[in-house]
C-alpha positions in Angstrom: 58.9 54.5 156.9 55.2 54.2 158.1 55.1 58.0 158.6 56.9 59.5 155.4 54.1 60.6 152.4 54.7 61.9 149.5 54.9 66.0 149.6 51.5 66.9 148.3 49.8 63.9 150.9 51.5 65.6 153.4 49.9 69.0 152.1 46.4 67.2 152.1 47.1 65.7 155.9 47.8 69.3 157.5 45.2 70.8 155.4 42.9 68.0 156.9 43.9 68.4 160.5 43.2 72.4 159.9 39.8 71.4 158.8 39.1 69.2 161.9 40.9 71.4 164.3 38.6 74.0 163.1 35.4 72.5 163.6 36.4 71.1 166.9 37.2 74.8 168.3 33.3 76.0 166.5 31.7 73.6 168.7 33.8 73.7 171.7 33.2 77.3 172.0 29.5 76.7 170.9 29.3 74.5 173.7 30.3 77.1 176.0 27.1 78.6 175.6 25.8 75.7 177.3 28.0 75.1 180.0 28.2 78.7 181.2 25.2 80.7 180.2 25.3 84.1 179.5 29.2 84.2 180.1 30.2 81.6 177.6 28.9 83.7 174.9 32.5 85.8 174.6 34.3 81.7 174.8 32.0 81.1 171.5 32.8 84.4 170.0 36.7 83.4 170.5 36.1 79.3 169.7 33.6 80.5 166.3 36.5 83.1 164.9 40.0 80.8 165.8 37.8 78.1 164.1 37.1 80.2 161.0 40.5 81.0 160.8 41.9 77.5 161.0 38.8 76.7 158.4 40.0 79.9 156.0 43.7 78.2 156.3 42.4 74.8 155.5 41.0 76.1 152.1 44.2 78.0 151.1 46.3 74.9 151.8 43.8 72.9 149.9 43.6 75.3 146.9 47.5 75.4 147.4 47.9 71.8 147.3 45.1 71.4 143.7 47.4 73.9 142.0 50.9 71.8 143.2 49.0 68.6 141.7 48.1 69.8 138.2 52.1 71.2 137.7 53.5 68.0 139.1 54.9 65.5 136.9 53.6 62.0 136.7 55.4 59.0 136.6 55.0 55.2 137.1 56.7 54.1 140.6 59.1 50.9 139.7 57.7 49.5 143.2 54.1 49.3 142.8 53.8 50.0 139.1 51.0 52.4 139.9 50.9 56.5 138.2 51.9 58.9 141.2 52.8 62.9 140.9 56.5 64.1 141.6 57.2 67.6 143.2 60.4 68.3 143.2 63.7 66.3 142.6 62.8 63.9 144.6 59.6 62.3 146.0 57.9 59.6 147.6 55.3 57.0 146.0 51.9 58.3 146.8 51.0 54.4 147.8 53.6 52.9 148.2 56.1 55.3 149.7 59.3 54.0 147.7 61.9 56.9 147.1 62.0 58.2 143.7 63.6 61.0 142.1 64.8 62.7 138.8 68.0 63.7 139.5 70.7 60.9 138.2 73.0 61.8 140.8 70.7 60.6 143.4 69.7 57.4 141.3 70.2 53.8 142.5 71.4 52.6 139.5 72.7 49.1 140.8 69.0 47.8 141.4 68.0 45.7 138.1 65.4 46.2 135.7 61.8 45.9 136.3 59.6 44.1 134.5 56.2 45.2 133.9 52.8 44.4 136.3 51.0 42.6 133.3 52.0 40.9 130.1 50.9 43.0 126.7 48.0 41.6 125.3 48.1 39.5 122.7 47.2 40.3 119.1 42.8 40.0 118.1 42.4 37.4 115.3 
């Protein structure tokens, strides 16, 4: 359970791991400069471009993910009380990871009702 994310974290976590893979291979192959001279300027050539690939694919799963977000529904996870967004069916909590889902034939329906976070406030005299 410590690994499972809700479906537009997880678009967020790869477009992050683009992003850092990306800037690792720009100054790796910057750094070959360094190490070998003259010769390590093709290994920067090859490190700078893979990188600004990796970095071009880290915006479009960004921009990807921003467009997901503002069509996905919101609701209030029973767990945690807290708003997360839905893609799909079925998703996850985006805090707390609980299950939850839209489709009734997938529904726990033998868990009882939850009561909510805080009491309403009371009426200004």
């Amino acid at each position: 359970m410590i690994f499972k994310s809700a479906k537009i974290n997880a678009f967020r976590t790869w477009g992050l791991l683009l992003t850092m893979l990306g800037m690792g291979l720009m100054i790796l192959g910057t750094a070959g400069i360094v190490f070998w001279g003259h010769a390590g300027k093709v290994i920067a050539a090859v490190g700078l471009v893979i990188g600004l690939v990796a970095m071009l694919g880290s915006l479009i799963i960004y921009f990807w993910a921003g467009m997901l977000s503002t069509s996905a529904v919101q609701v209030d996870c029973p767990e945690c009380g807290k708003l997360t967004k839905m893609l799909g069916k079925t998703d996850r909590c985006m805090f707390c990871h609980t299950i939850l889902t839209m489709d009734p034939n997938k529904a726990n329906t033998m868990s009882p009702p939850v009561e909510p976070a805080t009491p309403p406030a009371a009426p200004y005299k």
